[in-house]
Each structure stands twice: as structure tokens, then as C-alpha cells.
matplotlib code that plots the C-alpha trace (Angstrom):
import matplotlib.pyplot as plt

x = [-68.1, -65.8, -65.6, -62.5, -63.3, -60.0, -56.5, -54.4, -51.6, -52.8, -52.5, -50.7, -54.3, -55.3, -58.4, -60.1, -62.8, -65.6, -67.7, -71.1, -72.8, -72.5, -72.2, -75.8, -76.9, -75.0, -76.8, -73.0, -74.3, -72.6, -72.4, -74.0, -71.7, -69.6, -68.0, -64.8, -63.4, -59.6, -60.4, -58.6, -55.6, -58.1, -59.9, -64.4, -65.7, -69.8, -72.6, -72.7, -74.3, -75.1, -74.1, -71.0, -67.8, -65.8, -64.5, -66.7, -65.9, -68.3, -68.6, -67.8, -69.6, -67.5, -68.1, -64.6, -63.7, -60.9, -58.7, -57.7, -54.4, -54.7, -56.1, -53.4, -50.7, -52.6, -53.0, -49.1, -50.3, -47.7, -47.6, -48.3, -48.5, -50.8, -54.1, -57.2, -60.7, -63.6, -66.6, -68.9, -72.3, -73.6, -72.6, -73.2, -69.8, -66.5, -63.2, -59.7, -56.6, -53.5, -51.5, -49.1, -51.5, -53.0, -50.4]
y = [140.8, 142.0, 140.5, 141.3, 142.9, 143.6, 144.5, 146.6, 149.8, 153.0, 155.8, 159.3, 160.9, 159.2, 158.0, 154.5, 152.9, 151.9, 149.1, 149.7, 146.4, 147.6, 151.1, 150.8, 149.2, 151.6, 154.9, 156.0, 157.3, 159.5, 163.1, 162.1, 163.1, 160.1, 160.1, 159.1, 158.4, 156.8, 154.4, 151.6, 152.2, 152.0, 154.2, 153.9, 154.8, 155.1, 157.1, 160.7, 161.8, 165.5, 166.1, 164.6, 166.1, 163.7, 164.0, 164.8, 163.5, 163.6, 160.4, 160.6, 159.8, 156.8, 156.0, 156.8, 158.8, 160.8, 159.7, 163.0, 163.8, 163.7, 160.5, 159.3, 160.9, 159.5, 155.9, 156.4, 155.5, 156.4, 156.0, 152.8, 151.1, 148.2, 148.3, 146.1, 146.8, 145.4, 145.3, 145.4, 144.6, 144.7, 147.9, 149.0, 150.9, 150.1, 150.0, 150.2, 148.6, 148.4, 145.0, 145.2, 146.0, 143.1, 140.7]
z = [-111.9, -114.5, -118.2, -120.2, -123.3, -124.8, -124.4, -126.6, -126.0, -125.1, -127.5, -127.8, -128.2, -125.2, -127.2, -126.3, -128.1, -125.8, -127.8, -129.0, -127.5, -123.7, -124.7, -125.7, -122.6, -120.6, -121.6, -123.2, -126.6, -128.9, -127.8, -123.8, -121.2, -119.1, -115.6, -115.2, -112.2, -110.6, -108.4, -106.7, -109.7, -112.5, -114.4, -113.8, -117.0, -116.6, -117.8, -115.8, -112.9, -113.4, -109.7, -109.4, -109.6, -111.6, -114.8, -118.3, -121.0, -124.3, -125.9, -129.9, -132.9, -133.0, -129.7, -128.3, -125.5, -124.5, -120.8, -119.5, -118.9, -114.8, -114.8, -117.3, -114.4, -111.3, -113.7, -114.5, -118.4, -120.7, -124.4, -126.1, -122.5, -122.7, -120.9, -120.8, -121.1, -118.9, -118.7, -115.7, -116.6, -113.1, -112.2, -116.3, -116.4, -118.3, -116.1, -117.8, -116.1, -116.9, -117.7, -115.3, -112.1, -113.7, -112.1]

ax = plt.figure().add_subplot(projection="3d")
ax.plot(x, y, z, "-o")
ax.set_aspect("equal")
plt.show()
């Protein structure tokens, strides 16, 4: 089951700010490696499976991490659209949606 964590607009940097609380309990730590995946016209966001062949992204200091570009085109996320975060504490990943497939 998905819990909403927190809507805002997506960046030019393409940066999002994954929050420490589940990021913790996820395995996502600062400088570990995270899948992301499209799926279903939202973006998976979970710790990384050495085998698969998703996209790696490094988790930051800060605990941010960076949307590629492709999955920004195959999302159709433009600048400063407004997405939400959730949070998926069965399945320990983070998916991001945006507002309007949210209706």
C-alpha cells in the first residue's frame, strides 16, 4: 500500500530528496547504488539489485538522487511539473507520480 509522503515541482537538476526515515529502512544510504525503474507511468525508486539492468543512480550525501533524463522523457516530466512522492513500505521502495496521472 502506498503512503503519500509529499508533493512538490520537479526541478531543472532533476534532483529529488528521498527522506531519511524510509531511506534508512530501505537500505538507500548515502553513496549505495538505487534501481530505478518506469513502471506502470511512474518512476520505482528502490535499493539495487546488482543483476538487474535498470537504472543506477548513487544516492547523495544529502540523500537525494538524480531522475535520469530517459526516465524524465518516458515519465513526460518537464520542468517545475508537480509530482508526488510515496512511499511503499511493503515493498521498501519509493515510487514518484506525477499529479496529473494522479486523477
Amino acid at each position: 500500500m502506498l503512503t503519500i509522503y509529499k508533493c512538490k515541482n520537479f526541478n531543472k537538476t532533476g534532483k529529488i530528496l528521498l527522506p531519511s526515515k524510509w531511506r534508512n529502512q530501505f537500505g538507500l544510504l548515502p553513496g549505495r547504488l538505487a534501481d530505478l525503474r518506469f513502471d506502470q507511468n511512474q518512476i520505482v525508486i528502490k535499493k539495487a539489485n546488482l543483476d538487474s539492468t535498470h537504472n543506477k543512480r548513487l544516492i547523495s550525501e544529502n540523500g537525494s538522487i538524480h531522475i535520469p533524463k530517459e526516465l524524465q522523457s518516458l515519465l513526460d516530466i518537464s520542468e517545475e511539473e508537480e509530482y508526488c512522492l510515496f512511499i511503499d513500505k511493503e515493498n521498501k521502495c519509493f515510487v514518484l507520480r506525477l499529479i496529473s496521472l494522479e486523477n
